[in-house]
LODRENKOL-857495 format. One record per atom (N, C-alpha, C): residue number from 1; chain; atom name; y, z, x. Coordinates in Angstrom, 2 decimals. Each point is the difference from the previous one (the first is absolute). Example, Ala and Ser with C-alpha at 12.3 -4.5 7.8 and 13.67 -1.06 7.14 Angstrom:
<atoms>
num/cadena/atomo/north/up/east
1/A/N/-5.69/7.80/13.19
1/A/CA/1.19/0.00/-0.89
1/A/C/1.20/0.00/0.90
2/A/N/1.05/-0.72/-0.35
2/A/CA/1.19/0.06/0.82
2/A/C/1.09/0.73/-0.77
</atoms>
This chain:
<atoms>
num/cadena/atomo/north/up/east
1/A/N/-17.51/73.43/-36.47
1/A/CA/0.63/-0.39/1.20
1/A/C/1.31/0.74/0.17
2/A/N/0.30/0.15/-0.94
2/A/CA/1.39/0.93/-0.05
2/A/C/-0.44/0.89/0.79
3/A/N/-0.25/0.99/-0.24
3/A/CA/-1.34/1.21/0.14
3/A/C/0.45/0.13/1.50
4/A/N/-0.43/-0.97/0.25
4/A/CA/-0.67/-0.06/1.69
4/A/C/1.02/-0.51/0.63
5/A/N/1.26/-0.60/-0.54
5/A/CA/1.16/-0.32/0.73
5/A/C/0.56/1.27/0.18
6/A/N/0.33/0.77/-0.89
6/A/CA/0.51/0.81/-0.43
6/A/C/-0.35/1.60/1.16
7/A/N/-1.75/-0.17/-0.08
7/A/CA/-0.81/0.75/1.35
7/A/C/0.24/-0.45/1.25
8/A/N/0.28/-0.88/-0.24
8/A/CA/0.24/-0.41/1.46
8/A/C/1.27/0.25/0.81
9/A/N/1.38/-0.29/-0.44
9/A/CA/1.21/0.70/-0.01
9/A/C/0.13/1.05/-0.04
10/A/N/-0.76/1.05/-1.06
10/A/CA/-0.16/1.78/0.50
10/A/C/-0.33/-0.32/1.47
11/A/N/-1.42/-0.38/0.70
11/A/CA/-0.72/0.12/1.07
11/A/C/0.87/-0.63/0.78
12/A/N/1.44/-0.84/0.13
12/A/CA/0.48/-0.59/0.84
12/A/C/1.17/1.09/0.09
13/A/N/0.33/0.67/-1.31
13/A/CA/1.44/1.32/0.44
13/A/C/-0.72/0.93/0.39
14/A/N/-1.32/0.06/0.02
14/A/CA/-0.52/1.87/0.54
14/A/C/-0.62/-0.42/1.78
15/A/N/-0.06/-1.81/0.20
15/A/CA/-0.23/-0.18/1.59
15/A/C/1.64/0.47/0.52
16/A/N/0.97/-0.69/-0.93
16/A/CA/1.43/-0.02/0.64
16/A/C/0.40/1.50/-0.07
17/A/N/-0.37/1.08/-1.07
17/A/CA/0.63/1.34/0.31
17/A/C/-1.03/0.49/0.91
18/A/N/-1.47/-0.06/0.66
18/A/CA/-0.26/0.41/0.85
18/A/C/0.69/-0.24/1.13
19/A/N/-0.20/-1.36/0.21
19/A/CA/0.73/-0.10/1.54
19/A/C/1.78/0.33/-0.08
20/A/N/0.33/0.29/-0.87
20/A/CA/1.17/0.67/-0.18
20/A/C/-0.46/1.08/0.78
21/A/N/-0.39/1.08/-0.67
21/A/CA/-0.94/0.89/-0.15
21/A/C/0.16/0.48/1.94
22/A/N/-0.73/-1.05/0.24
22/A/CA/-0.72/0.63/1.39
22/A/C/1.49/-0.69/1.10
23/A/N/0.64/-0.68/-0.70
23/A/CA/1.06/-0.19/1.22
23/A/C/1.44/1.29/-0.20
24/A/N/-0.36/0.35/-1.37
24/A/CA/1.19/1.03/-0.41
24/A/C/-0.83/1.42/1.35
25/A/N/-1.17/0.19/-0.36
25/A/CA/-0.57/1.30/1.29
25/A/C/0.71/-0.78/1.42
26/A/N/-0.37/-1.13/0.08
26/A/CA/0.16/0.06/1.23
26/A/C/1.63/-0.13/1.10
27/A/N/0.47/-0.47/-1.36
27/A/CA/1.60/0.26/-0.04
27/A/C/0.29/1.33/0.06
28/A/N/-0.05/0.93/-0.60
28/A/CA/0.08/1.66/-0.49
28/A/C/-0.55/0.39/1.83
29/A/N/-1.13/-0.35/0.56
29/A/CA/-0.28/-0.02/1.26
29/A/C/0.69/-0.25/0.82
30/A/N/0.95/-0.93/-0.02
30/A/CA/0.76/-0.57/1.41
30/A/C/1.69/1.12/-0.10
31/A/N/-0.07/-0.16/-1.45
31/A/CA/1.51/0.77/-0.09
31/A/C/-0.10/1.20/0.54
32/A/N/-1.09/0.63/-0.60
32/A/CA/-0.42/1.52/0.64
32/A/C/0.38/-0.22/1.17
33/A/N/-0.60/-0.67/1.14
33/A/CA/0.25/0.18/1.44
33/A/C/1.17/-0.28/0.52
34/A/N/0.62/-0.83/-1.03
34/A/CA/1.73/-0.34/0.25
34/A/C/0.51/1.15/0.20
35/A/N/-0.49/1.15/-0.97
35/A/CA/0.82/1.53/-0.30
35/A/C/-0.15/0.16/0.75
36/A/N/-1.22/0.37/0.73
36/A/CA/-0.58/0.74/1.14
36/A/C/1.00/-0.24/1.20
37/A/N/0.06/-1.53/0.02
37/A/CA/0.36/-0.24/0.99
37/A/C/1.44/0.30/0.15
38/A/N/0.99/0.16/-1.50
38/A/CA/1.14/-0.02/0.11
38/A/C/0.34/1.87/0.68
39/A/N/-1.00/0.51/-0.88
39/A/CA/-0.07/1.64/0.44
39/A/C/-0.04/0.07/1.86
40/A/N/-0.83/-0.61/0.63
40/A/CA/-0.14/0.31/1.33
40/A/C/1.43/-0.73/0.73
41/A/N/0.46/-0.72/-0.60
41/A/CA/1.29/-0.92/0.38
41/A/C/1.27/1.35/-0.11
42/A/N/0.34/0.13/-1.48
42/A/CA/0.72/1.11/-0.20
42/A/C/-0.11/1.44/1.24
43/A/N/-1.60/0.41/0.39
43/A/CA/0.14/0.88/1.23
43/A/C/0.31/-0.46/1.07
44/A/N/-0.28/-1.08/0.58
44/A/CA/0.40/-0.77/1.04
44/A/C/1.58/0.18/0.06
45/A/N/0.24/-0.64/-0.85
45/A/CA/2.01/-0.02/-0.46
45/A/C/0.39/1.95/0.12
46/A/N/-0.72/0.05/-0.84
46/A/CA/0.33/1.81/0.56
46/A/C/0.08/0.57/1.39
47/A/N/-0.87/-0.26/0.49
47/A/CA/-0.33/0.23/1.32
47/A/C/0.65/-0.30/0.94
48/A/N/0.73/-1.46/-0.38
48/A/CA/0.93/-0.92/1.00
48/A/C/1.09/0.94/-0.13
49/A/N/0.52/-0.14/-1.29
49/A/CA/1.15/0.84/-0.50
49/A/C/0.07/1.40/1.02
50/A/N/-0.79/0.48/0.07
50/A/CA/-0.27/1.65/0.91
50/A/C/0.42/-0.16/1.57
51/A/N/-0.52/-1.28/0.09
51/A/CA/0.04/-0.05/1.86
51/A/C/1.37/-0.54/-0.13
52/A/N/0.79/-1.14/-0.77
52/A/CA/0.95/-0.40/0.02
52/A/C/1.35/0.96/0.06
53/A/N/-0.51/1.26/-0.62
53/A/CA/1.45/1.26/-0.13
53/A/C/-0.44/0.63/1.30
54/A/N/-1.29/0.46/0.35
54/A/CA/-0.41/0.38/1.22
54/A/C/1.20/-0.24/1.21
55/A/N/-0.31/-1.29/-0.30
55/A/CA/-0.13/-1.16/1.53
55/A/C/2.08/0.11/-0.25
56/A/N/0.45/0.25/-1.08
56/A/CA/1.51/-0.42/0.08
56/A/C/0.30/1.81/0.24
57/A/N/-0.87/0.79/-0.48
57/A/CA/0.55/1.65/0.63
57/A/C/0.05/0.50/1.70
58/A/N/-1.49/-0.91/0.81
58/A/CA/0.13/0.18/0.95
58/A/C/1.18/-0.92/0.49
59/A/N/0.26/-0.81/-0.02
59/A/CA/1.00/-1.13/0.46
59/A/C/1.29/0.90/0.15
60/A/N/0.27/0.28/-1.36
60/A/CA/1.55/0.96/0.02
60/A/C/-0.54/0.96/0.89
61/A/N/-1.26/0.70/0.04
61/A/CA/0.30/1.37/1.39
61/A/C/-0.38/-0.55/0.83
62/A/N/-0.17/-1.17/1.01
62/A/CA/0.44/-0.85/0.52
62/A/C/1.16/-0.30/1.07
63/A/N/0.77/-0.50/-1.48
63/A/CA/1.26/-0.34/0.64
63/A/C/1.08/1.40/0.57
64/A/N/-0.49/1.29/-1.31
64/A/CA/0.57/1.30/0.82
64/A/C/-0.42/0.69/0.91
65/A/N/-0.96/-0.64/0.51
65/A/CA/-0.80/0.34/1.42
65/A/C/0.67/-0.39/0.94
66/A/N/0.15/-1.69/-0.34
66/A/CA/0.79/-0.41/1.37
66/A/C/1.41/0.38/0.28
67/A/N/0.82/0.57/-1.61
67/A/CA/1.22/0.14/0.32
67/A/C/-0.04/1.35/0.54
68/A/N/-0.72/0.60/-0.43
68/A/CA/0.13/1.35/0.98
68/A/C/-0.17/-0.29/1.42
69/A/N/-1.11/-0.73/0.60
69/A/CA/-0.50/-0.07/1.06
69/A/C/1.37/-0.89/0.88
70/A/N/0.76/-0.42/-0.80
70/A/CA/0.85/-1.25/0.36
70/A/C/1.60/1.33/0.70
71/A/N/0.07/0.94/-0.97
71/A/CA/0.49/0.73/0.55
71/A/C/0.18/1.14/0.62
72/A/N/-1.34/0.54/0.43
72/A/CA/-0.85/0.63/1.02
72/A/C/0.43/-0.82/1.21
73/A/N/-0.41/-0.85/0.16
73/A/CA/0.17/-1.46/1.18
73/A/C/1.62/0.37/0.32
74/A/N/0.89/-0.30/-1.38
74/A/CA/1.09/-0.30/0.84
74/A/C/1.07/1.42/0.43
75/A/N/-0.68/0.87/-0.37
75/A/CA/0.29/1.53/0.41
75/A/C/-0.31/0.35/1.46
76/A/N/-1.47/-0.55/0.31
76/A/CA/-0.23/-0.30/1.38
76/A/C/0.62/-0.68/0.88
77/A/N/0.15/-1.23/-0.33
77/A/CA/0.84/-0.91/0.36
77/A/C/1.50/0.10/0.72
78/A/N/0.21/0.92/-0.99
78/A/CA/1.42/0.13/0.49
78/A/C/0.14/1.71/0.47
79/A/N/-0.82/0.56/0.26
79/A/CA/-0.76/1.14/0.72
79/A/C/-0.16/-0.08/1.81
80/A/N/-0.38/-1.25/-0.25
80/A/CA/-0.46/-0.91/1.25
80/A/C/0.59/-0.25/0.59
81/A/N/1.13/-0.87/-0.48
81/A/CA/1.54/-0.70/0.63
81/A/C/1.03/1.01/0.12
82/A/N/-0.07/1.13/-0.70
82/A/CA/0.72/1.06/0.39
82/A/C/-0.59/0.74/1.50
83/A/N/-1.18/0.15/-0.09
83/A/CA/-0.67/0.77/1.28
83/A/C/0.24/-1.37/1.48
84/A/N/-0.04/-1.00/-0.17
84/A/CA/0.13/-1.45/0.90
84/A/C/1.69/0.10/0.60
85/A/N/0.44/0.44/-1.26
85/A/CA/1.84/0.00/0.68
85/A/C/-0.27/0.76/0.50
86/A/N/-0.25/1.53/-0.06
86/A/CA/0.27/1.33/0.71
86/A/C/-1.44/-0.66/1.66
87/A/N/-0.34/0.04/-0.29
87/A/CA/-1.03/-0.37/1.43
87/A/C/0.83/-1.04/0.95
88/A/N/0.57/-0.98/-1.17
88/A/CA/0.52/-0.95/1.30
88/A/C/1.48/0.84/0.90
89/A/N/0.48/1.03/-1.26
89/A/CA/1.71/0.59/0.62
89/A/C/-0.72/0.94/0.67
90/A/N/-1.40/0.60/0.32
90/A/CA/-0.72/0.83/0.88
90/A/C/0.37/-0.63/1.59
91/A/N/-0.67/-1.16/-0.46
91/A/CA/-0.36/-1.07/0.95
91/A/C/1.15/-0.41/1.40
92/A/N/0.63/-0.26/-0.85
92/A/CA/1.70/-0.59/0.60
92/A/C/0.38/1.35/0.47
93/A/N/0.35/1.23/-0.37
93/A/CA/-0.12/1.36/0.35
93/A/C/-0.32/-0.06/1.28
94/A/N/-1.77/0.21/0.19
94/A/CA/-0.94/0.01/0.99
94/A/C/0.67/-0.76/0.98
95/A/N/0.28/-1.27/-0.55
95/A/CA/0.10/-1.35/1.28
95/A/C/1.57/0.87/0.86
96/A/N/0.79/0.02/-0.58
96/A/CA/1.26/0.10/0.78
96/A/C/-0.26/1.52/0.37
97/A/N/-0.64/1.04/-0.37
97/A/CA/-0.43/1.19/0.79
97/A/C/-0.31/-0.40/1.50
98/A/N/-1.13/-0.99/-0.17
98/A/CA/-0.37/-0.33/1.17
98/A/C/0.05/-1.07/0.89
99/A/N/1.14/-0.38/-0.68
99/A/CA/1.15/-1.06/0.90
99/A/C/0.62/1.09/1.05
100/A/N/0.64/1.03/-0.69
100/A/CA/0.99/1.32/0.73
100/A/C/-1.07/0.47/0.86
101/A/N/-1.20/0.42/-0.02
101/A/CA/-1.02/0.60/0.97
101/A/C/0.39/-1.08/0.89
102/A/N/-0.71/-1.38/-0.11
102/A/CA/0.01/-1.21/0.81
102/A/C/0.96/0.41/0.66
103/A/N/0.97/-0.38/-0.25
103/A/CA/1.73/0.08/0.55
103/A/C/0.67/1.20/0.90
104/A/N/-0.60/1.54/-0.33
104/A/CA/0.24/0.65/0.76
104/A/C/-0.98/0.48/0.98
105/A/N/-1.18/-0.76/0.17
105/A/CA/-0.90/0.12/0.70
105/A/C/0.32/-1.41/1.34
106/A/N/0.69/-0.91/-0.64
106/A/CA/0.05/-1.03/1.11
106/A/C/1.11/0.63/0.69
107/A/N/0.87/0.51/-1.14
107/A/CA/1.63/0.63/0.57
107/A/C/-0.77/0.98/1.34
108/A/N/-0.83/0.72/-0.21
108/A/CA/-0.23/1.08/1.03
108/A/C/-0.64/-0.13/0.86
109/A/N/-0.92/-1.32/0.28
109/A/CA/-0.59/-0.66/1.01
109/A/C/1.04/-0.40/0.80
110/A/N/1.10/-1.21/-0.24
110/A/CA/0.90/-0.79/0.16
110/A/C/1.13/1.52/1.13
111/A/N/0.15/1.13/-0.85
111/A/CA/0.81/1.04/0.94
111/A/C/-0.84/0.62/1.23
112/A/N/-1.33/0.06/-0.37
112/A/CA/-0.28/0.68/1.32
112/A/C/-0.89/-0.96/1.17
113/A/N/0.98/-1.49/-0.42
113/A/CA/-0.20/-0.67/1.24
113/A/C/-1.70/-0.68/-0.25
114/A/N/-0.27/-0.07/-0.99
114/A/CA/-1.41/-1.05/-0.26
114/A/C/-0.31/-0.88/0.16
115/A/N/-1.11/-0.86/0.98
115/A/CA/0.39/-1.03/-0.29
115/A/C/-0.12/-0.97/-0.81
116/A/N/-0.62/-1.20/-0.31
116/A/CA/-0.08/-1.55/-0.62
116/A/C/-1.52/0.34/-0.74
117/A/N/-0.72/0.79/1.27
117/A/CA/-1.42/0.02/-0.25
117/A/C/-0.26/1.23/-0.97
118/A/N/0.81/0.77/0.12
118/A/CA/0.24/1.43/-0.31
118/A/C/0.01/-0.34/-2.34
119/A/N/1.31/-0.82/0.24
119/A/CA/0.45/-0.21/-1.44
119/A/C/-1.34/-0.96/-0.76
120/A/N/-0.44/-0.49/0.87
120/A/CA/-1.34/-0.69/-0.63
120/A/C/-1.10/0.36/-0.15
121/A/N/-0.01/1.64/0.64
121/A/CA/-1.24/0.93/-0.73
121/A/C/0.28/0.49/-1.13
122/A/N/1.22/-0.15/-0.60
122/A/CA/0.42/0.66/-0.76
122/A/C/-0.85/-0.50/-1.72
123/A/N/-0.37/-1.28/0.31
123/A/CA/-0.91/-0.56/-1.20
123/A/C/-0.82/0.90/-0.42
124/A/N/-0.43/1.19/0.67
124/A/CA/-0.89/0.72/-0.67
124/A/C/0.49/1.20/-0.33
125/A/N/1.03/0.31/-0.84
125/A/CA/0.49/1.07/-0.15
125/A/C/-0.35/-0.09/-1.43
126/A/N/-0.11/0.78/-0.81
126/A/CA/-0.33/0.42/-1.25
126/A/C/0.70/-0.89/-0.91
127/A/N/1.85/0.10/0.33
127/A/CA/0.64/-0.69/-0.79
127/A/C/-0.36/-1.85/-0.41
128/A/N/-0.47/0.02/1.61
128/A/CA/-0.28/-1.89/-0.08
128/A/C/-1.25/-0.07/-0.29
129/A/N/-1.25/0.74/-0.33
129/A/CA/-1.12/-0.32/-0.50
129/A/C/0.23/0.20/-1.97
130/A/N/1.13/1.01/-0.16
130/A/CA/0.09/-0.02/-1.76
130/A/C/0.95/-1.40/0.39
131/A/N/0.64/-0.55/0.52
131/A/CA/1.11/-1.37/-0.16
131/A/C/-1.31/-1.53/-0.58
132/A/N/-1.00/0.45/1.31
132/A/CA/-0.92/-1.29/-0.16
132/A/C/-0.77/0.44/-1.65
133/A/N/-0.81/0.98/0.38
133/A/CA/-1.00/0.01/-1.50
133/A/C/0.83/-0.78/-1.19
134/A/N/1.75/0.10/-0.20
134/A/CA/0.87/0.16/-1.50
134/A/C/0.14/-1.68/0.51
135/A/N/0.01/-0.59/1.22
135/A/CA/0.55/-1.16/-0.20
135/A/C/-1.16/-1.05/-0.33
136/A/N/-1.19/1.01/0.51
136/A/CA/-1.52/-0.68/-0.55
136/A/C/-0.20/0.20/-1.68
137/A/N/0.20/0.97/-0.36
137/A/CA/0.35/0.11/-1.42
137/A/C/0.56/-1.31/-0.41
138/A/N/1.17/0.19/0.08
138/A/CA/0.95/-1.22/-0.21
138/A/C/-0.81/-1.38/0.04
139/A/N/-0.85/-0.43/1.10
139/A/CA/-0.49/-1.28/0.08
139/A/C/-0.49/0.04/-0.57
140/A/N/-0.89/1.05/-0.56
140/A/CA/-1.10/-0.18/-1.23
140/A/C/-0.01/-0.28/-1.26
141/A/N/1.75/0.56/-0.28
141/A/CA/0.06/-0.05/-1.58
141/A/C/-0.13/-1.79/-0.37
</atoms>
């Protein structure tokens, strides 16, 4: 009886190191894919890493895009407002030019005896059609 106690306990440590046995493979199995999986993780992270310096290189040429573009703009800008003064001291120019036309054109109606009806054709003289267009200007701005 010994014997067979004794057989029997072998046959109960060689059931327990089998299923050892077959859970140690199947352990050795899952870890493997852990690697695997940690390997495709690590490229992922690589990859991120790549677009992440990418994405912060375009950003900085970017921002020196706009600062250039920012002062392109204000080169224009003040290109603009320089050409706006000189147009408007054109302008004022023009106007009192042809205030003096106006003026010595009524002056010379008025001497050779014109009359009422006479000074009121005078709306169509060159000077009073540039007077209206600039004061239509004017309403527009």
């Amino acid at each position: 009886m010994h014997l067979t106690l004794s057989v029997a306990v072998e046959l109960a440590l060689i059931g327990l190191l089998a299923v050892t046995l077959v859970y140690c493979i199947v352990l050795e199995r899952r870890l493997a894919a852990v690697r695997r999986g940690q390997d495709s993780i690590k490229a992922v992270i690589g990859e991120l890493d790549g677009a992440i310096t990418n994405a912060g290189a375009s950003i900085r040429a970017l921002k020196a895009a706009a600062g250039s573009a920012a002062e392109t703009l204000d080169e224009r800008m003040a290109r603009a407002r320089s050409a706006i003064d000189e147009l408007s001291l054109l302008t004022a120019s023009g106007e009192r030019i042809a205030q003096r036309f106006d003026r010595a054109a009524d002056e010379s109606a008025v001497t050779r005896g014109a009359t009422v009806s006479a000074l009121a054709s005078n709306a169509g003289l060159p000077s009073s059609n540039i007077m209206r267009r600039l004061d239509a200007l004017r309403a527009v701005r």
